[in-house]
C-alpha positions, 0 to 999 in steps of 0.5 A: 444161212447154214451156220449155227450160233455159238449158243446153240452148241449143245445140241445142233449136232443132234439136231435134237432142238429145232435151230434159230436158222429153222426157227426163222424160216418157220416165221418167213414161211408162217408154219408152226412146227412142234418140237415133238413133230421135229423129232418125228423127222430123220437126221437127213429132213432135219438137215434139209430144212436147215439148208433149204433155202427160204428167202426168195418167194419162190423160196419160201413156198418151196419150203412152206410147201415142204414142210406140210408134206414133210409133218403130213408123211411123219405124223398124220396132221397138217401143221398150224399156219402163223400168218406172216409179218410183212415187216418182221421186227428183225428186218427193223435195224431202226428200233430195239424191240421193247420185249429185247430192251427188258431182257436185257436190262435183266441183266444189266445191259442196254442195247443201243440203236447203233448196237442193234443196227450192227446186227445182223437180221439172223441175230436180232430174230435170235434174240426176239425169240430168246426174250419172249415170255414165252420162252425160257431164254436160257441161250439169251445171255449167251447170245447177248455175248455172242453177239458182243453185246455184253 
């Protein structure tokens, strides 16, 4: 995958934010990149990483592998691993994600099962990670109607 989301225009062309497609192989490969460890990269790693594949095992060691010389070289530290999901929530087109349904409810919408399976596994990581607390889901709206949930 190598296509951005509509919602991420306003900055894959700088790359300056780290995109959903990277964001996902973080999780697949279980490393926790910090944006200001992102911003130590050249144009040419960050584009790298984007296009790097990560879905095979090979793939994603390959990639893991990568990225730790990568953040090593650029800034001195090994990055933090995250322990990887062997049945990630995006992989589940079965159930929406409680943490999705109230974000959504939000503002006023309800996804359907149906609508959830629809989507693809790129999409529904997109908008696991835009209804976390954690973040400031800004982009989810956006998403939500990209994804003609709205």
């Amino acid at each position: 995958m190598s296509e951005f989301f509509k919602f991420e225009a306003d900055f894959v062309e700088s790359l300056r934010c780290i995109p959903m497609q990277v964001r996902l192989k973080l999780d697949t490969c279980g490393v926790k990149l910090k944006l200001q460890d992102w911003h130590q990269f050249t144009t040419i790693e960050r584009e790298a990483l984007v296009v790097m594949p990560c879905v095979t095992s090979d793939e994603t060691a390959a990639y893991r592998q990568f990225l730790h010389e990568l953040v090593l070289e650029r800034t001195g530290k090994e990055p933090s691993d995250l322990p990887i999901d062997d049945h990630p929530a995006w992989m589940d087109a079965t159930s929406v994600p409680a943490t999705v349904e109230k974000k959504a409810e939000e503002f006023g919408v309800k996804v359907t099962a149906e609508q959830w399976a629809n989507l693809t596994p790129a999409q529904r990581f997109a908008l696991i990670k835009l209804s976390r607390p954690s973040h400031e889901n800004m982009n989810f709206l956006p998403a939500l109607k990209e994804f003609n949930l709205v």
